[in-house]
RONU-556905 format. One record per residue (C-alpha): residue in one letter; x negated, y, z; chain. Coordinates in Angstrom, 2 decimals, always signed. Example, Ala and Ser with C-alpha at 12.3 -4.5 7.8 and 13.67 -1.06 7.14 Angstrom:
<rs>
{r a; {-12.30; -4.50; +7.80}; A}
{r s; {-13.67; -1.06; +7.14}; A}
</rs>
This chain:
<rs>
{r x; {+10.32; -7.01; -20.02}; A}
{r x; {+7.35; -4.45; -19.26}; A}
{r x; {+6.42; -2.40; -16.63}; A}
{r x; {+4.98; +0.77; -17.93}; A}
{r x; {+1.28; +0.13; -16.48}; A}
{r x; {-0.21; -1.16; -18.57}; A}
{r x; {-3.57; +0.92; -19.37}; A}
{r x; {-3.28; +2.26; -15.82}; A}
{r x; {-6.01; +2.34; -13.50}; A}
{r x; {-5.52; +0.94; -9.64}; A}
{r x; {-6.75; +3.90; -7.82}; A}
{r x; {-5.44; +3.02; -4.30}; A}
{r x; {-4.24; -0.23; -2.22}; A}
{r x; {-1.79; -0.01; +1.02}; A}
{r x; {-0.15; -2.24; +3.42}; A}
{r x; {+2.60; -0.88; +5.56}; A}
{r x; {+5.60; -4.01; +5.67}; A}
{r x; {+4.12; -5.04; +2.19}; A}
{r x; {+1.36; -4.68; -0.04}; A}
{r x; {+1.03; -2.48; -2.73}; A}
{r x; {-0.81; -1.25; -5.67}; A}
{r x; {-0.90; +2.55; -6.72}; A}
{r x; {-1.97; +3.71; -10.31}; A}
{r x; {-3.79; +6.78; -11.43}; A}
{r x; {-0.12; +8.01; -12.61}; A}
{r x; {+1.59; +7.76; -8.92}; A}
{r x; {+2.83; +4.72; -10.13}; A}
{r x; {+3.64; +1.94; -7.22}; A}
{r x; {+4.01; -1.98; -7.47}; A}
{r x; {+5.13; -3.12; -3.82}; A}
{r x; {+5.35; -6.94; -2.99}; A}
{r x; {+6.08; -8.74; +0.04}; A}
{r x; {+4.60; -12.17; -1.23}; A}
{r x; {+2.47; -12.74; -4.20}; A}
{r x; {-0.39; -14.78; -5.68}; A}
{r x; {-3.64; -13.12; -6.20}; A}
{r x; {-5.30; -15.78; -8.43}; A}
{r x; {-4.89; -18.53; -6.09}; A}
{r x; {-4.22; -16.79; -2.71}; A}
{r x; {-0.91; -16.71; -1.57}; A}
{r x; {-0.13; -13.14; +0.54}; A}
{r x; {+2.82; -13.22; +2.43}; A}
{r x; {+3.91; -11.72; +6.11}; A}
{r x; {+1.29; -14.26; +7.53}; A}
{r x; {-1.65; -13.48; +5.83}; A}
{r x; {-1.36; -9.52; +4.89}; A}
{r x; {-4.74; -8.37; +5.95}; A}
{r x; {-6.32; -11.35; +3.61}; A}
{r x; {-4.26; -9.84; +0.87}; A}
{r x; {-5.23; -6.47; +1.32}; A}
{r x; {-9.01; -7.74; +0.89}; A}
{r x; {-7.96; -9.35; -2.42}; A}
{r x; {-6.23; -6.22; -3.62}; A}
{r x; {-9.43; -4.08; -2.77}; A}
{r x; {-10.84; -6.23; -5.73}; A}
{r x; {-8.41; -4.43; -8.01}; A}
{r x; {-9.73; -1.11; -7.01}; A}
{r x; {-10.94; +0.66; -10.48}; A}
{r x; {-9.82; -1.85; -12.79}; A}
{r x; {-7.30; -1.35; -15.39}; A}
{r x; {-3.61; -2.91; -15.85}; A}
{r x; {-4.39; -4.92; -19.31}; A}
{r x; {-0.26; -6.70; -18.96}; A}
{r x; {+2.30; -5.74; -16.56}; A}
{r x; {+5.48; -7.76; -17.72}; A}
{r x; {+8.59; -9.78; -15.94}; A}
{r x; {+10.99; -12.28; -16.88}; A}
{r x; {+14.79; -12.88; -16.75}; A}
{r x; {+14.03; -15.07; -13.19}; A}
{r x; {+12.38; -11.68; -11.78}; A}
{r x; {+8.96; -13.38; -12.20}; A}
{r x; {+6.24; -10.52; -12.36}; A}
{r x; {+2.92; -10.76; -13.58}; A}
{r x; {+0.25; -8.67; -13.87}; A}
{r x; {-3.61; -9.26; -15.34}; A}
{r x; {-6.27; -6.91; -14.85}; A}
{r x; {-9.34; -6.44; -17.19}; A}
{r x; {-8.75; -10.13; -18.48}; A}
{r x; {-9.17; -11.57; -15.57}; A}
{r x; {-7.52; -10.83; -12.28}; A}
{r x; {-3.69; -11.86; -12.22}; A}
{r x; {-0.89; -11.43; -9.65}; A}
{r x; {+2.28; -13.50; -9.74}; A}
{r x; {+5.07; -12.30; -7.73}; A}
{r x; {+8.17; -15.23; -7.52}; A}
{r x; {+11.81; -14.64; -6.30}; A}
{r x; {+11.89; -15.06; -2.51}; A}
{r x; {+15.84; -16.81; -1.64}; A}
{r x; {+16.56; -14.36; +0.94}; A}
{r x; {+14.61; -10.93; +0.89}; A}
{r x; {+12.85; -8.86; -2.05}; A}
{r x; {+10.17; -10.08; -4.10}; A}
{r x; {+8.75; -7.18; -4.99}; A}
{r x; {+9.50; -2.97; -6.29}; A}
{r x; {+8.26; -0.82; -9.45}; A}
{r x; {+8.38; +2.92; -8.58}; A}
{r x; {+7.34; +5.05; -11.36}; A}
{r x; {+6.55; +8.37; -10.78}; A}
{r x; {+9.10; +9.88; -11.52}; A}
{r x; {+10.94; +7.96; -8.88}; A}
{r x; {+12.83; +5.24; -11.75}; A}
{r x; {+12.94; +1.81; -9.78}; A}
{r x; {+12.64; -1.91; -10.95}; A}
{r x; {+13.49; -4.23; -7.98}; A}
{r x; {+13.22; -7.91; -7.92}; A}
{r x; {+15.99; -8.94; -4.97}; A}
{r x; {+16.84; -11.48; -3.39}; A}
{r x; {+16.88; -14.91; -5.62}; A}
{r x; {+15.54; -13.08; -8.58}; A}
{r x; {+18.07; -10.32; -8.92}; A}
{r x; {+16.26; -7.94; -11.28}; A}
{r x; {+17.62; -4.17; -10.68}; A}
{r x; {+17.21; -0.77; -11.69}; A}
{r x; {+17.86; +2.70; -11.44}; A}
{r x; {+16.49; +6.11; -13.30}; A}
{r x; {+15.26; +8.64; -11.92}; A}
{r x; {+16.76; +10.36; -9.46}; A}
{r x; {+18.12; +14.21; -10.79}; A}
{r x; {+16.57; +16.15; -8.41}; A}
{r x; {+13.82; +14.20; -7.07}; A}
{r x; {+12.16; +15.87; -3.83}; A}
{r x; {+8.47; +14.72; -2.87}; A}
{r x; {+7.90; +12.94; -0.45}; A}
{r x; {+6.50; +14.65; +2.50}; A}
{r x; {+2.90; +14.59; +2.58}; A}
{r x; {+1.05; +13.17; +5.63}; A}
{r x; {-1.15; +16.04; +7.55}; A}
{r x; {-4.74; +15.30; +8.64}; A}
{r x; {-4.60; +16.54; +12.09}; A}
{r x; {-5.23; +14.44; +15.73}; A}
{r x; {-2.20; +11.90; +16.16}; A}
{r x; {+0.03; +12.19; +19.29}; A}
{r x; {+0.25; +9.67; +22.18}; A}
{r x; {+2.46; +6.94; +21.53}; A}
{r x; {+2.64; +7.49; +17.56}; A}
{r x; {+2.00; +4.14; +15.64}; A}
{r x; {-0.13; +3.61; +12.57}; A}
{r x; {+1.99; +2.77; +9.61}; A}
{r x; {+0.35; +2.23; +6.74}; A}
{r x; {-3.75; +2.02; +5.94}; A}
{r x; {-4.51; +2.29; +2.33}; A}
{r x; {-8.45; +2.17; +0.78}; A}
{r x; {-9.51; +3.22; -2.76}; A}
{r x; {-8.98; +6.91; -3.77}; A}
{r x; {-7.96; +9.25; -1.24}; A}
{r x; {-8.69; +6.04; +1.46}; A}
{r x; {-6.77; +6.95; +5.18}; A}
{r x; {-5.02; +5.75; +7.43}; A}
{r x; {-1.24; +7.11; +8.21}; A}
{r x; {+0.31; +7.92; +11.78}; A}
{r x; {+4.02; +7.50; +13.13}; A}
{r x; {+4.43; +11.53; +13.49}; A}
{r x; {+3.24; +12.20; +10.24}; A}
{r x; {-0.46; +12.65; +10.70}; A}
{r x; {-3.17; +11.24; +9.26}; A}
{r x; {-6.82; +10.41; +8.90}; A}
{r x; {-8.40; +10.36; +5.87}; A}
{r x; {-11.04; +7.56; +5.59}; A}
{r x; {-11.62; +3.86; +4.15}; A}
{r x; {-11.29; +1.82; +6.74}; A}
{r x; {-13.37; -0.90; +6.93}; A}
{r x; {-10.80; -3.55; +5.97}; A}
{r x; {-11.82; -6.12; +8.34}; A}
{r x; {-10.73; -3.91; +10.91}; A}
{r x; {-7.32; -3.92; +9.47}; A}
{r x; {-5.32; -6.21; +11.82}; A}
{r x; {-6.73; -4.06; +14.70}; A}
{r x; {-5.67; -1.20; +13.43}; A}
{r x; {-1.77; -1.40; +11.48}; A}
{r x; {+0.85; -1.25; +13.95}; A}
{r x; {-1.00; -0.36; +16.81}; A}
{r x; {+0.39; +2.41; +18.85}; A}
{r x; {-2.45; +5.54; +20.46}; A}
{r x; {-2.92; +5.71; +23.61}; A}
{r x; {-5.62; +8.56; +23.47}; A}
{r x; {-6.76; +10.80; +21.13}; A}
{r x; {-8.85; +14.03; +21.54}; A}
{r x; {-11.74; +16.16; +20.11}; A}
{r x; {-15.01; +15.55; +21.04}; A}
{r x; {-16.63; +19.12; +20.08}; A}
{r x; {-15.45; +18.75; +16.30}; A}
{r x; {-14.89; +14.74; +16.14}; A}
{r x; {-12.00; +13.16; +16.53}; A}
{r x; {-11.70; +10.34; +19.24}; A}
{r x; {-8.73; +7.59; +18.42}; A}
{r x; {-7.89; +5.03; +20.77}; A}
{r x; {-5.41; +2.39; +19.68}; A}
{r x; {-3.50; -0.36; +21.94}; A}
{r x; {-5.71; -3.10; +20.28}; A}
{r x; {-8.72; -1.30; +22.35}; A}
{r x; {-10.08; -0.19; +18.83}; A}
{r x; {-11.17; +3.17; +18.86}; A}
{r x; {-11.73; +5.39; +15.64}; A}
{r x; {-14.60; +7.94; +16.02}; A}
{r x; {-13.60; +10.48; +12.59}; A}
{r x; {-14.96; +13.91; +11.60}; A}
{r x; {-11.99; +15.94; +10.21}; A}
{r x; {-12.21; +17.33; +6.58}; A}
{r x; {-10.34; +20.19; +7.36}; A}
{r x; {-10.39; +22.49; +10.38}; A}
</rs>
């Protein structure tokens, strides 16, 4: 069975609890392990993972297809292919189109779905503005519209350098404040983000 990506372009990568791929049409592929070629992502190597899936930034979904077993795969301009397996206790990996229609792959293969939701209500969106002491960073994404995504709902909107990543995702601020129109992030890792707002 297909995934209706195929011809889509990756335009962004995140990693929150899992890694995921987002196409120019809002469309999302989550996974919580997968093989990129011949790395294997899971919980213990995320950061890795979200190096490999900066490779698929720009390049376009040539097959996006998965069998009866819930085994996804996906190839990329000929050459770049993910493989997502059943995992025997927790979910493999989600399809989210845009218009909110799901395709999970649970627990021992379990292959679900569900349409779109009637009435489907957007998501909020994230607000670039200086996040609040104690907030935790949730998710860092890099590609098209790059940033990384506070706790309370804020945001900055950069590419992080991804080797900073593991400093970075989960870490909680422990001071923030502007430094005559630059932003000045300090995380509980001791990393500290020095950013120049986009908006004002």
């Amino acid at each position: 069975m297909k995934l209706p990506v195929e011809g889509q372009r990756v335009h962004k990568v995140l990693l929150d609890f899992d890694l995921t791929i987002e196409f120019d049409s809002g469309a999302t592929v989550a996974f919580s392990e997968v093989v990129v070629d011949d790395l294997v992502v899971d919980e213990d190597n995320q950061f890795e993972g979200l190096r490999a899936f900066a490779m698929l930034l720009g390049l376009v979904c040539d097959d996006a297809e998965f069998d009866e077993s819930g085994v996804l795969r996906l190839t990329f301009d000929g050459r770049t292919r993910i493989v997502a397996h059943p995992r025997p206790e927790v979910e493999s990996w989600e399809f989210c189109a845009a218009d909110g229609s799901t395709v999970l792959c649970g627990a021992e293969g379990t292959v679900e779905s569900w349409p779109a939701p009637p009435h489907r209500s957007d998501d909020v969106s994230t607000r670039e503005c200086l996040p609040s002491i104690g907030a935790t960073v949730v998710r860092i994404s890099t590609g098209d519209d790059a940033s990384v995504e506070f706790s309370d709902g804020t945001c900055l909107n950069f590419d992080l350098p991804l080797d900073a990543g593991y400093l970075v995702l989960r870490e909680s601020v422990t001071a923030s404040s502007d430094a005559g129109g630059d932003w000045v992030v300090e995380l509980s890792s001791g990393h500290v983000i020095f950013y120049r707002p986009r908006t004002t």
